[in-house]
C-alpha positions in Angstrom: 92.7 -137.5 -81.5 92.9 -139.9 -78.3 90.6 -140.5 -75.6 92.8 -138.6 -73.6 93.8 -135.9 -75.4 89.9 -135.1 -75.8 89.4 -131.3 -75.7 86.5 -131.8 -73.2 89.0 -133.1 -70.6 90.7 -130.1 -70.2 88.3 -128.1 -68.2 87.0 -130.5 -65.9 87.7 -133.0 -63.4 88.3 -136.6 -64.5 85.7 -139.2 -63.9 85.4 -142.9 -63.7 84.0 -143.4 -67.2 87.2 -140.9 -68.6 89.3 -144.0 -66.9 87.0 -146.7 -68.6 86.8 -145.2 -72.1 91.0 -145.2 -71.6 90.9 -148.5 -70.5 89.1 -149.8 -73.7 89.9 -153.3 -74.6 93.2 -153.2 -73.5 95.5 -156.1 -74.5 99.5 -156.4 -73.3 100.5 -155.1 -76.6 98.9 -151.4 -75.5 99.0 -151.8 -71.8 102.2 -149.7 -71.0 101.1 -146.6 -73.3 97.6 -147.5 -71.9 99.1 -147.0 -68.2 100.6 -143.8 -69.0 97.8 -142.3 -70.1 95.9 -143.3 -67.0 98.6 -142.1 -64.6 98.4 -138.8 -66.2 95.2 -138.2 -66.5 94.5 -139.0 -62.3 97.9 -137.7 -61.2 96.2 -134.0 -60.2 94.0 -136.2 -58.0 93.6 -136.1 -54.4 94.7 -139.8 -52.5 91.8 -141.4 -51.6 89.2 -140.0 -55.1 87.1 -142.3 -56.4 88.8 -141.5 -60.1 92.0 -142.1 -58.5 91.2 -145.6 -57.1 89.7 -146.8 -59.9 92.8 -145.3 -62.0 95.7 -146.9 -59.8 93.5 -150.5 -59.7 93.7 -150.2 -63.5 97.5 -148.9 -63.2 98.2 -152.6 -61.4 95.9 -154.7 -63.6 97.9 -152.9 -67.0 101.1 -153.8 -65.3 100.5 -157.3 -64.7 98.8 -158.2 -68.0 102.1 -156.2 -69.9 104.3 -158.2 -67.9 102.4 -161.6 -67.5 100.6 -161.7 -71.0 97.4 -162.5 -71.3 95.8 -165.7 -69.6 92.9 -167.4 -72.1 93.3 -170.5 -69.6 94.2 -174.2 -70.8 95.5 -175.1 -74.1 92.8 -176.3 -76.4 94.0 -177.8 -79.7 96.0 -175.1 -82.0 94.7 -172.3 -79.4 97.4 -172.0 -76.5 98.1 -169.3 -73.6 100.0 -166.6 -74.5 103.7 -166.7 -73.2 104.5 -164.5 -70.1 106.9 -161.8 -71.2 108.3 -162.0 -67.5 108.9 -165.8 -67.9 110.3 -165.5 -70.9 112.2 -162.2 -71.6 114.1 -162.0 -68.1 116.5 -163.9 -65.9 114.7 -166.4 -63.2 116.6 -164.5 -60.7 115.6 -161.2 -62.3 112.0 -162.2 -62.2 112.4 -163.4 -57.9 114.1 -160.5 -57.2 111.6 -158.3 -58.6 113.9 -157.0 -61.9 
């Protein structure tokens, strides 16, 4: 059984640890079903709840790192940054024009 499917979660409010423990170590591989799983669990929330901000600020951080890859910074030897799925997988004018 997932985090989210917990059977705890289902008789209470969500909090800001349920959207922690969701966001584990999230890596681009996960981040889509990741973000899924977050938007459904805030969705019933009121605009403006603490759960819910801390939900959508995950929402945009899972979208960029599924789109963008993840950044480990420089190349050093053998170890290089992953490749951005945006840069690579899309059009340039796709990618300008927000596709």
């Amino acid at each position: 059984m997932s985090e989210y499917e917990r059977a705890d979660r289902l008789d209470r409010e969500p909090t800001i640890e349920d959207v922690r423990q969701l966001m584990g170590a999230s890596t681009p591989h996960f981040a889509l079903h990741l973000r899924n799983r977050i938007r459904q669990l805030i969705e019933p929330l009121a605009e403006g709840h603490p759960v819910r901000v801390e939900g959508e600020r995950e929402l945009r951080r899972l979208d960029r790192i599924a789109l963008e890859g993840e950044h480990r910074g420089a190349s050093r030897g053998e170890l290089l940054e992953m490749p951005s799925l945006r840069k690579h997988a899309y059009p340039a004018e796709e990618v300008e024009q927000g596709g």
